[in-house]
C-alpha positions, 0 to 999 in steps of 0.5 A: 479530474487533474490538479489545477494550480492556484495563480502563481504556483508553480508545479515541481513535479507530477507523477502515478504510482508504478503499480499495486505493490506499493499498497500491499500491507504486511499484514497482507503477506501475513495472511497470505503465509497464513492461508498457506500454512493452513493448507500445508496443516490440513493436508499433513492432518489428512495424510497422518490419518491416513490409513494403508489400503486408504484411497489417497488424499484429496489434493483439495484438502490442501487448497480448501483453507486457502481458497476459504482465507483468500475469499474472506480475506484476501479477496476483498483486501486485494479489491482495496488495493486495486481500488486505492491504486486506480487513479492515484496521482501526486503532485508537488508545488512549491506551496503544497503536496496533493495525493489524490485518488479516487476515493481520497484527496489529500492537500498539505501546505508544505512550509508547515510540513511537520514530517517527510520520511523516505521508507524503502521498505522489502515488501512494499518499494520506496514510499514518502511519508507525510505523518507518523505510521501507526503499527497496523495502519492501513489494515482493513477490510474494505478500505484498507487505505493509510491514514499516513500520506504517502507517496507510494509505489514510485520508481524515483523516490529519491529524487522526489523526496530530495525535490520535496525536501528542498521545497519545504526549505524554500517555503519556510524561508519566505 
C-alpha cells in the first residue's frame, strides 16, 4: 500500500531506508559484546581449571553462552528489526510527513512540527527525528520499534532534513 496525496498536496519527496542498520539500537551492540565477553569468560573459566595431562578444552564452551545470548536475545531482536525495516517507506509533502511500514503508520502535520533533529549517529547512520528520544527507547523484545519517528537508515539525510526544514517554514507562513 503506497501513500495517496490528498488534493492539492504536492508530494516534495519519497524515499526507503538503505537497510538494516539504521534500526539497530545500542542496546543491540550491548548485548552482542555482552554474549562475546561471556564466551571469552567461560572459556578463560575452562581453561584456568584445567589441569596437565587434561584433554583440552572444548571450543564450545566459548561459543555456549554466545549461542545461548544470541537465541533468547538477539534472535528475536534481529527478527524486530528485519520486520521494522521491511516496507518501510517515507514520504514528504508540503502538509504532512508519512512513516509507514508494515505494522506502523505515522502521519505528522508539518506547520505544527514541534521538533526535527538531524542525528548522525556511529552505530546507526544519519537518522531525522520527528520527537524527543527516551534513554531506552526502542529496546524490545518483539517489537523494539522507536516511539520517536524517524526517518532512519537514509543515504541522503541532509538533503531531506534541509527539504523538511524548508517545509515546515512554508507551512507556518500560510
Amino acid at each position: 500500500m503506497t501513500f495517496q496525496p490528498a488534493p492539492g498536496e504536492r508530494v516534495l519527496w519519497q524515499g526507503r531506508p538503505s537497510g538494516i542498520r539504521a534500526f539497530i539500537r545500542p542496546m543491540d551492540v550491548l548485548f552482542a559484546v555482552f554474549a562475546v565477553l561471556a564466551g571469552l569468560f567461560f572459556l578463560t573459566g575452562a581453561a584456568a581449571t584445567r589441569r596437565p595431562g587434561d584433554p583440552p578444552t572444548p571450543l564450545f564452551i566459548f561459543f555456549f553462552p554466545i549461542i545461548f545470548f544470541g537465541v533468547l536475545v538477539l534472535l528475536p531482536r534481529l527478527i524486530s528489526i528485519t520486520r521494522e525495516s521491511a516496507g518501510t517507506e517515507y514520504t514528504l509533502t508540503d502538509r504532512k510527513i508519512v512513516i509507514r511500514n508494515q505494522s506502523r503508520l505515522v502521519e505528522l502535520d508539518i506547520a505544527n512540527l514541534p521538533y526535527l533533529e538531524l542525528d548522525r549517529s556511529l552505530i546507526t547512520g544519519p537518522a531525522i527525528y520527528f520527537g524527543q528520544r527516551q534513554m531506552y527507547e526502542g529496546f524490545g523484545f518483539f517489537y523494539g520499534a522507536s516511539p520517536a519517528p524517524a526517518f532512519r537508515g537514509l543515504t541522503d539525510a541532509e538533503t531531506v532534513f534541509r527539504a523538511i526544514s524548508d517545509a515546515r517554514t512554508r507551512a507556518k507562513e500560510r
